[in-house]
N, C-alpha and C positions, 0 to 999 in steps of 0.2 A: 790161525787165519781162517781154514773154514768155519769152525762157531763162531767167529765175525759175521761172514757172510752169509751164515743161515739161520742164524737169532733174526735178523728181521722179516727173511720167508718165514720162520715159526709165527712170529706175531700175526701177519696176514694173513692167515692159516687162521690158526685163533678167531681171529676178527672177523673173519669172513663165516667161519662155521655159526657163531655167536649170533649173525644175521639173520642165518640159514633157520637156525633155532625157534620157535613161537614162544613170546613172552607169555610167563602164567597172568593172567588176568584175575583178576575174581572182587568180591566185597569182602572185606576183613574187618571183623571188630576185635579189638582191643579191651582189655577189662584193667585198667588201672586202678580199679578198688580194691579197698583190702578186703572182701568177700565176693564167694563166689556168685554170678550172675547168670539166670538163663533169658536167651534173646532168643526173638521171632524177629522175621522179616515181612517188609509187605513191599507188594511190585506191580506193575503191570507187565506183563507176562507176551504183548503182541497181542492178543484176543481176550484176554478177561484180568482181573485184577486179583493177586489171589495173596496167601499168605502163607507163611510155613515156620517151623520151628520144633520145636526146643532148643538150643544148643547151648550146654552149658560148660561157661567159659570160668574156669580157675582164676583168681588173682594174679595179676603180674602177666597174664598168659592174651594168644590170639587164638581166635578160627575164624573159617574162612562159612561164611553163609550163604553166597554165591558164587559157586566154583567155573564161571566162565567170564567173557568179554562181557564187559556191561554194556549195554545195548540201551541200556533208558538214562535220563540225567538226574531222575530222582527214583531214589530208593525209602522206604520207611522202616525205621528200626523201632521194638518196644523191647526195654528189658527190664529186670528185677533181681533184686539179692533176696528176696524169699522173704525180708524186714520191711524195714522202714522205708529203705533206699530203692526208686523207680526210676529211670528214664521213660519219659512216657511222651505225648502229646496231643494233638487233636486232629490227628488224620485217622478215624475207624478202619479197621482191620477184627474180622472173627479170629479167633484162639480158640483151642482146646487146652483142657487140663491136660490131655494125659502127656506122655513124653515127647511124642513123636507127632505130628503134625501137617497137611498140606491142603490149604482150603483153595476152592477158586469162588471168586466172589465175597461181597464186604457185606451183602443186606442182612437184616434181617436172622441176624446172628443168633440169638435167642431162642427161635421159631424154630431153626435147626440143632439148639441142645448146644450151642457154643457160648460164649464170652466176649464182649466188645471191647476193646482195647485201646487206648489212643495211641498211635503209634509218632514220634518225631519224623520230620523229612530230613533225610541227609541229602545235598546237595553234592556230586558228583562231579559237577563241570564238565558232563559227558567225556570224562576218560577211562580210559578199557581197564583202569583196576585203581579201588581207591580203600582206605584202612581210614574206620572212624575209631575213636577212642573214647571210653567212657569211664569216667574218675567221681572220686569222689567229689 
């Protein structure tokens, strides 16, 4: 008779801590190809526009590329399996070769020893955490 009556104080308990909680936020890509992919992002940032990257993502696998609440409704993604295969588009974003990367600003890419990139817009629908996916 008492775990009657304190199974539903546990769940409100539960419930209510669950509340108490901060949901993780963040941008997540997905790699649904059957090779591996490295992606850069591109953002505007509140004061400038900038880019960042490597992250490279295993077949079948996720990472997360912006590890907070997303604050903007559009983000730009560019990625590559190192072949044939690119998600790309025509929103310019600087890159760097080497692994690791974080630009602020899109001009004039060249001038400063970078690579100009077409980057796609992913649409977000301004909510605080959203997973694109990218397949073959």
């Amino acid at each position: 008779m008492r775990d009657i009556l304190w199974r539903p104080m546990r769940l409100t308990v539960v419930l209510l801590l669950a509340c108490l909680v901060p949901a993780q936020a963040a941008l997540t890509v997905c790699n649904k190809s059957a090779r591996p992919v490295k992606v850069a992002v591109g953002r505007y940032n509140g004061a400038d526009w900038m880019s960042q990257g490597w992250w490279t993502i295993a077949p079948k696998a996720c990472a997360t590329v912006v590890s907070a609440r997303l604050d903007s409704r559009f983000y730009y993604l560019f990625a590559s399996d190192g072949g044939s295969g690119s998600w790309d588009g025509s929103h310019g974003f600087c890159v760097s070769s080497s692994d690791a990367f974080k630009i602020l600003g899109r001009a004039n890419c060249p001038a400063h020893g970078l690579e100009r990139k077409g980057f796609f817009e992913v649409d977000t629908g301004s909510a605080p955490d959203y997973t694109q996916s990218l397949s073959d």
